[in-house]
C-alpha positions in Angstrom: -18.7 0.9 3.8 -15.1 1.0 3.6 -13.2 2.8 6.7 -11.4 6.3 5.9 -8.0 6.1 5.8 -6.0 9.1 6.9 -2.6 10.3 8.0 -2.5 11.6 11.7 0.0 14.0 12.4 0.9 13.8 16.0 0.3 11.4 18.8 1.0 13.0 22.3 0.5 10.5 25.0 -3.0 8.2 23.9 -4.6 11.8 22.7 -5.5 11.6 19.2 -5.4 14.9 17.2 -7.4 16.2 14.4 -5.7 13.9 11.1 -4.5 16.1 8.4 -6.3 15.2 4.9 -3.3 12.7 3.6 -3.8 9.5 2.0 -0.8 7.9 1.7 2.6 7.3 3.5 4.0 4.2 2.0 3.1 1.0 0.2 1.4 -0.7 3.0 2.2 1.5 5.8 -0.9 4.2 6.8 -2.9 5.3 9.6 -6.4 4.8 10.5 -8.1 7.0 11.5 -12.1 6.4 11.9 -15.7 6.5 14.2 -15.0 2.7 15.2 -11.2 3.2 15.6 -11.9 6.1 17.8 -14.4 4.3 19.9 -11.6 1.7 21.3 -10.0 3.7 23.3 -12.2 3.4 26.5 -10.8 4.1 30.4 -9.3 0.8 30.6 -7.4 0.6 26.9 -5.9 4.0 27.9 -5.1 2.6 31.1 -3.0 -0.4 29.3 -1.3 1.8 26.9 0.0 3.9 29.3 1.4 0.8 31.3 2.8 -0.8 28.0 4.1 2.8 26.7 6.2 2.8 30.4 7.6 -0.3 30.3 8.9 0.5 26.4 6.7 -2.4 25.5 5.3 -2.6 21.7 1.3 -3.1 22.2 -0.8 -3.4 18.6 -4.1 -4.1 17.6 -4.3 -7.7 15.9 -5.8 -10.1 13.6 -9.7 -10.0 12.9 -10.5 -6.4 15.0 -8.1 -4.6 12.3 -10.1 -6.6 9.2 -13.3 -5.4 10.8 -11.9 -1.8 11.4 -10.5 -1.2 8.1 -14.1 -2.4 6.3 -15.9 0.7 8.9 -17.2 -1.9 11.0 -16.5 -1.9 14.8 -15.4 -5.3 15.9 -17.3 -7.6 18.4 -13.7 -8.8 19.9 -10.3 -7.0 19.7 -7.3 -8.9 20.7 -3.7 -7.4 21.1 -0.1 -8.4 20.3 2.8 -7.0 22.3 6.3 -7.8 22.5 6.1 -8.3 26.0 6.8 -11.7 27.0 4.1 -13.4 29.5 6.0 -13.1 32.5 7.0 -9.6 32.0 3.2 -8.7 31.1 2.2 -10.3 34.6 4.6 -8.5 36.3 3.5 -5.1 35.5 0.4 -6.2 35.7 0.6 -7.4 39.3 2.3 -4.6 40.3 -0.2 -2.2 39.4 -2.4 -4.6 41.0 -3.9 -5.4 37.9 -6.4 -8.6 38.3 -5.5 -10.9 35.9 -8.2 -14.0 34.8 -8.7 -17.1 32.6 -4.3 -18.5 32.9 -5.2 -21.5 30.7 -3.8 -19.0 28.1 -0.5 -18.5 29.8 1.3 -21.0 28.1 0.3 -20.1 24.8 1.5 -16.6 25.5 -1.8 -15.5 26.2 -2.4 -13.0 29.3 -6.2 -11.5 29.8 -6.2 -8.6 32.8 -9.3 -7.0 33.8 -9.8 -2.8 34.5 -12.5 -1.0 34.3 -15.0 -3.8 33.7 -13.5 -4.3 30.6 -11.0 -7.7 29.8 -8.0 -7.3 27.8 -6.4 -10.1 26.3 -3.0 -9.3 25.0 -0.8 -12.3 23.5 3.3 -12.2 23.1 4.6 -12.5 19.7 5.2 -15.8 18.6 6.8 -18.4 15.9 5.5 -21.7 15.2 8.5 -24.3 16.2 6.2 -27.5 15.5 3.0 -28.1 14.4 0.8 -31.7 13.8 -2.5 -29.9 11.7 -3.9 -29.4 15.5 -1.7 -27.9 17.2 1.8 -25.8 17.9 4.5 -25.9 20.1 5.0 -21.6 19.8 8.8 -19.7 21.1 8.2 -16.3 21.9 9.6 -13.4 19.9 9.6 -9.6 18.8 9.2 -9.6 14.9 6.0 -8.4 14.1 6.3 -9.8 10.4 7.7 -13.8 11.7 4.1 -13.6 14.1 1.8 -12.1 10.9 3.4 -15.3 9.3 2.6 -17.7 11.0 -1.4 -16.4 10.9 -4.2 -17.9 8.4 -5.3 -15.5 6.1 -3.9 -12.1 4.8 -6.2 -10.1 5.7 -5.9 -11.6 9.3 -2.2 -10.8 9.4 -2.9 -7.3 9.9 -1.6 -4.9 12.7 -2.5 -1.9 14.1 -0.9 0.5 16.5 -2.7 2.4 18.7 -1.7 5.8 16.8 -3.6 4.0 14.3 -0.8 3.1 11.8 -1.5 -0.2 9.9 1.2 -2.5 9.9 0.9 -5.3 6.4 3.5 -7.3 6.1 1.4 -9.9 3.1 -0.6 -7.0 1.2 -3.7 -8.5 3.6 -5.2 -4.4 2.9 -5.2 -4.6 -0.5 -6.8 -8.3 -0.6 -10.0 -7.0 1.5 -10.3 -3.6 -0.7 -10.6 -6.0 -3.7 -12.5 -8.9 -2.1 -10.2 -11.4 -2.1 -9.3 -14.6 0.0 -5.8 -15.8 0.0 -3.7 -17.2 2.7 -0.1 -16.5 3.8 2.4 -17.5 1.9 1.9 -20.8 0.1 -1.6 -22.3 1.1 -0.5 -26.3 1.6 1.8 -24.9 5.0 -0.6 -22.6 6.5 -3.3 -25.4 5.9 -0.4 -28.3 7.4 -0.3 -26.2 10.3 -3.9 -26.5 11.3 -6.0 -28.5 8.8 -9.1 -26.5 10.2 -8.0 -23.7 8.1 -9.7 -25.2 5.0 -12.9 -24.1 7.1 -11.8 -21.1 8.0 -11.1 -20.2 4.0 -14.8 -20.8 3.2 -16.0 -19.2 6.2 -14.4 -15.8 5.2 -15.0 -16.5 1.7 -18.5 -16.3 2.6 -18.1 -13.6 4.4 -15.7 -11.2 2.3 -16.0 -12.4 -1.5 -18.7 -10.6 -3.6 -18.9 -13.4 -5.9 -18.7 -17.0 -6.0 -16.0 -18.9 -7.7 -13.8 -16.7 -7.6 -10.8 -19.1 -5.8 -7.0 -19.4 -7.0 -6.7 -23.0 -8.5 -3.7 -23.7 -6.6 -5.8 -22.7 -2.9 -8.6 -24.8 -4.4 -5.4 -27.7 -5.2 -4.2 -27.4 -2.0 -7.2 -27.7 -0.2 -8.5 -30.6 -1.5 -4.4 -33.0 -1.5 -5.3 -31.7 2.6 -8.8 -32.3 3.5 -7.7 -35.5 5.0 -6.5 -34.0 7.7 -10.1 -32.3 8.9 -10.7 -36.3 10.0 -8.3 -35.3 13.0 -10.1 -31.8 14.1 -12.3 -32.5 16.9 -16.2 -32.0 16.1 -16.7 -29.2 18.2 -14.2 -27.4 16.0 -15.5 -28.4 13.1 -19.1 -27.2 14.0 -18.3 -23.9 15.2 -17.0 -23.0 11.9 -19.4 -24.9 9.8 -22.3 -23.0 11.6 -20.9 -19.5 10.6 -20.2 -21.1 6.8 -24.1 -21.9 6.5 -25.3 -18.4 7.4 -23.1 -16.8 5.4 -22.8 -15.7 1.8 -22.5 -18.0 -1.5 -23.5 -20.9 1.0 -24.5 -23.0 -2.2 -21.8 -22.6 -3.7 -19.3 -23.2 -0.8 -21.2 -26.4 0.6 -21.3 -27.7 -3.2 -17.3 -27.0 -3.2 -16.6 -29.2 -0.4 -17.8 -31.9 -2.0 -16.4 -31.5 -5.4 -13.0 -31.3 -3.2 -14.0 -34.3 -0.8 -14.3 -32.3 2.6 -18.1 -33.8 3.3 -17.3 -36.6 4.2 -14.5 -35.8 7.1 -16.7 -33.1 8.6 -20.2 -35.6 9.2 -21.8 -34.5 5.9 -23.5 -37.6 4.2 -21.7 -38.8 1.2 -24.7 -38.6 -1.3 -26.2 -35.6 0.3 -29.1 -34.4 -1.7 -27.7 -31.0 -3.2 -30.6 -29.9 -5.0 -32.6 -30.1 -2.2 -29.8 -27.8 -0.2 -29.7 -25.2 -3.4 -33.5 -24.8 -3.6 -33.7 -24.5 0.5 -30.8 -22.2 0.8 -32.5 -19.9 -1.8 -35.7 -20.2 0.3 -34.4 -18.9 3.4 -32.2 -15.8 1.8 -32.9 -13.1 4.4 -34.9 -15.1 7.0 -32.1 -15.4 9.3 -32.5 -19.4 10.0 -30.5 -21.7 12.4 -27.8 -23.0 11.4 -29.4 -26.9 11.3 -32.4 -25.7 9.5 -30.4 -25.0 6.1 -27.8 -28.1 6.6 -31.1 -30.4 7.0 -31.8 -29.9 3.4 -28.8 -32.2 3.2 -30.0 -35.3 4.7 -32.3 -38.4 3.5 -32.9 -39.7 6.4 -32.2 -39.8 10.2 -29.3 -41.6 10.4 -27.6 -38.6 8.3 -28.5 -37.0 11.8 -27.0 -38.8 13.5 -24.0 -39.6 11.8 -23.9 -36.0 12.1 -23.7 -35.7 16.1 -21.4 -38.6 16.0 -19.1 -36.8 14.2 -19.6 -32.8 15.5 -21.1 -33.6 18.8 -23.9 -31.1 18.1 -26.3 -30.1 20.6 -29.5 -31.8 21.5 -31.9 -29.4 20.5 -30.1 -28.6 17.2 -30.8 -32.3 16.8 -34.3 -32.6 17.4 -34.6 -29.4 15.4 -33.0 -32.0 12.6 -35.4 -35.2 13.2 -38.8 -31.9 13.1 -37.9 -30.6 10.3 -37.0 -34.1 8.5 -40.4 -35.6 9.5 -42.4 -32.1 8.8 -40.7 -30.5 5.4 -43.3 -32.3 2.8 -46.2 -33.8 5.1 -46.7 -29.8 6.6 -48.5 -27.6 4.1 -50.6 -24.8 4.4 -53.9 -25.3 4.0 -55.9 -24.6 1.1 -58.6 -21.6 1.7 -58.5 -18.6 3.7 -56.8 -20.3 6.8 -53.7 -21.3 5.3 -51.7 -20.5 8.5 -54.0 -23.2 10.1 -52.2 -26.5 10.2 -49.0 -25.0 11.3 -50.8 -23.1 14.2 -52.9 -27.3 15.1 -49.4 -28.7 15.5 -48.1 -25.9 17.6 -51.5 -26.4 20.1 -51.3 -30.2 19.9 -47.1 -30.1 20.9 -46.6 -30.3 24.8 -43.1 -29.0 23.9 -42.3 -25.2 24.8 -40.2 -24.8 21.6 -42.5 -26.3 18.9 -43.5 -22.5 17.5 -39.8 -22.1 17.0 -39.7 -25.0 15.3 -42.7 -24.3 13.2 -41.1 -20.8 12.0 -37.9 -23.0 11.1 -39.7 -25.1 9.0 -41.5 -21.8 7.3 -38.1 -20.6 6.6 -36.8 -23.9 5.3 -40.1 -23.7 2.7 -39.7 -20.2 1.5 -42.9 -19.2 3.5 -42.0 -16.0 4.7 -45.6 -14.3 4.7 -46.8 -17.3 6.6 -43.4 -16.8 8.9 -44.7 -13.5 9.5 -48.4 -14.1 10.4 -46.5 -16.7 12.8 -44.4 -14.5 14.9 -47.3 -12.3 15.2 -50.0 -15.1 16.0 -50.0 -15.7 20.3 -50.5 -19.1 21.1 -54.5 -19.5 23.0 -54.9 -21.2 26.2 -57.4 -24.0 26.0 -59.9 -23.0 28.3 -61.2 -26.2 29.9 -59.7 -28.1 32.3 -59.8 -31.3 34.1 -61.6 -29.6 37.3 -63.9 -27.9 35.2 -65.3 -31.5 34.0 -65.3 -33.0 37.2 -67.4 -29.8 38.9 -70.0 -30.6 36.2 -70.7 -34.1 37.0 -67.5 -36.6 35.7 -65.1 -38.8 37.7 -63.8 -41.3 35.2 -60.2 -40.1 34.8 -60.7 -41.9 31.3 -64.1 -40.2 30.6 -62.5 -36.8 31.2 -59.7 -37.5 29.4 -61.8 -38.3 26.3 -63.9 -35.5 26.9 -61.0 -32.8 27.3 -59.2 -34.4 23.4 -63.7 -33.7 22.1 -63.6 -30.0 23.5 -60.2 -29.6 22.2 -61.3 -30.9 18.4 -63.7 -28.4 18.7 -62.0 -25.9 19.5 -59.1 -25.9 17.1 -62.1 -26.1 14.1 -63.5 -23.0 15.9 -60.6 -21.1 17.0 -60.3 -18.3 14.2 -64.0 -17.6 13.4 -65.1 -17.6 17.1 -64.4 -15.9 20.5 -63.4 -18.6 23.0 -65.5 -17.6 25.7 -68.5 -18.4 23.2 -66.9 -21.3 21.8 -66.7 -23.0 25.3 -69.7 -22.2 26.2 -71.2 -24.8 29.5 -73.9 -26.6 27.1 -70.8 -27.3 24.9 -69.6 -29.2 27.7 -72.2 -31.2 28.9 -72.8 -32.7 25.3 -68.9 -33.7 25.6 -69.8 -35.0 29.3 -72.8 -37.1 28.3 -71.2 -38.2 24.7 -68.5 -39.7 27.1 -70.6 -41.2 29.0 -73.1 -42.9 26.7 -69.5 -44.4 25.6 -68.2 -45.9 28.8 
């Protein structure tokens, strides 16, 4: 759903009047004027506005919030640009007796204050003096059009005033009405100035583009003479943007493209990773919402894939072992033959001593296109096993061996029994003693 675009007429103060039925101003210029747009303006935004407004300091919507907002969707973060430098934002700030939080910012121009429960993080204007592909050495300034240069993407280059006119300096409107991903200005110096924007270009690919394929030969060029330079990003960088690439659209397509450009193999990806396996699985879990690892497993051969992997991205321990499951499990776990097809799944989940295994299980559903098994799954609640230790031992057994081999007997049983029979009956004390004296006649 695209977001309504309209001319407002009057802005007195932060009150928003009724918009007048106008569509356009000028090429680029307009107003916004929409349910999410309207939403913003909570206690505390007003509060900053009116601060900003006093001091004569710009204050503008920036970057992803105004993408979001312009395609009807109300964004998750919303970050502001102002022409205010740092030390005249903290200032006003501390004089109204603003609390401000998280410096570490400061020096990249970034303030963050804090009213009405609600944080704020407003950076200064700012121009890229040097860059190594990591990071920049930034002077503050207050061109709107110098800071929407120096940003990724066009349609991240966006502004928006809070009287909701949309400022476009690289026709970054136009590029999300028609689906298209293009960076700003030419694609080899945006990409110099921070290598991971060659991620960044598939991740919103996948997440904008209606189609796959549909790149500009000189991007595609571009990205591939660069992709070098991703050997420099750090891991963690490289797998927060590589999670968001494998859950979103064309996924096949995009993970195929960094290999026909030779990304794989600076961003932990084997270099003969098994593609057709990664096409058939990422087919099979369209619209099951899996993890991130469970689609980029399809990739590997074996465990060392894995763990050149965490060399590389430094990924979490339970994304690996999420890995090393699903590599052992993927063509050994099948569902049964019969009318219990559900069963071998639900023997490995009452076996496991690990909390997580049924998420693991519904994982490895996903990752084999099971999703009416998946289902029964995430309805099915995991049984207690009724018997314990003390319940042996108040019936006669001491051996701490014989008990143990009689608790693994009664368990047997009672995963063959489980679905056809209550477990109250299927416990039942002359059950028991057979296991007892069975034991027994064995020792």
């Amino acid at each position: 759903m695209r977001a309504e675009v309209l001319l407002l007429p009057y802005r007195a103060g932060l009150r928003l009047l009724p918009p007048l039925r106008l569509r356009h101003r000028a090429p680029g210029v307009m107003r916004l004027q929409s349910p999410q747009f309207q939403a913003l303006f909570t206690p505390g935004l007003r509060s900053v506005a009116e601060m900003f407004e006093k001091k004569n300091y710009e204050l503008r919507i920036a970057g992803g919030a105004v993408r979001d907002l312009l395609s009807g969707m109300t964004p998750q973060d919303v970050d502001f640009a102002t022409t205010a430098t740092p030390a005249e934002m903290k200032e006003m700030f501390t004089s109204a007796g603003v609390r401000l939080i998280n410096n570490k910012g400061e020096k990249h121009g970034t303030i963050t204050a804090r009213l009405h429960e609600q944080n704020f993080e407003i950076t200064t204007l700012r121009i890229d003096v040097v860059t190594d592909g990591r990071h920049a050495e930034v002077e503050f300034t207050t061109d709107w059009e110098k800071d929407a240069e120096r940003r990724d993407l066009t349609i991240n280059s966006m502004f928006l005033g809070l009287d909701g006119m949309l400022y476009d300096f690289f026709n970054g409107y136009e590029d999300l009405k028609n689906k298209k991903i293009r960076f700003v200005g030419k694609a080899t110096e945006r990409i110099q100035e921070d290598y991971l924007r060659i991620l960044r270009y598939f991740r919103f690919y996948g997440r904008i583009a209606e189609k796959p394929g549909v790149h500009e030969s000189s991007t595609l060029q571009a990205i591939k003479d660069n992709a070098k330079g991703l050997a420099g990003i750090s891991g963690e960088r490289i797998w927060v943007e590589l999670k968001k690439i494998l859950l979103g659209n064309h996924v096949n397509h995009l993970v195929q493209l960094m290999y026909e450009l030779d990304i794989a193999q600076y961003i932990g990806l084997p270099l003969d990773g098994d593609l057709e396996e990664f096409a058939r699985v990422t087919k099979n879990v369209q619209n099951l919402c899996p993890k991130p690892m469970t689609v980029l497993t399809s990739l590997f051969k074996g465990k060392d894939d894995i763990t050149n992997l965490d060399l590389r991205l430094k990924i979490s321990k339970e994304e690996k072992n999420l890995g090393l499951f699903l590599m052992k499990h993927r063509q050994e776990l099948t569902k049964a033959v019969g009318p219990e097809p559900l069963k071998p799944y639900q023997d490995v989940i009452m076996d496991s001593r690990e909390a997580n295994t049924n998420s693991k299980i519904c994982e490895l559903l996903k990752y084999q296109g099971e999703d009416q098994l998946l289902q029964e799954l995430q309805q099915w609640t995991v049984p207690s096993f009724p018997v314990s230790g003390h319940d042996l031992r108040k019936m006669g057994m001491s051996s701490g061996k014989e008990i143990g081999a009689a608790l693994q007997q009664l368990r047997d049983e009672w995963k063959k029994s489980i679905s056809r029979i209550e477990v109250t009956a299927l416990v039942h004390p002359d059950s028991v003693e057979r296991c007892v004296e069975s034991c027994s006649s064995v020792t």
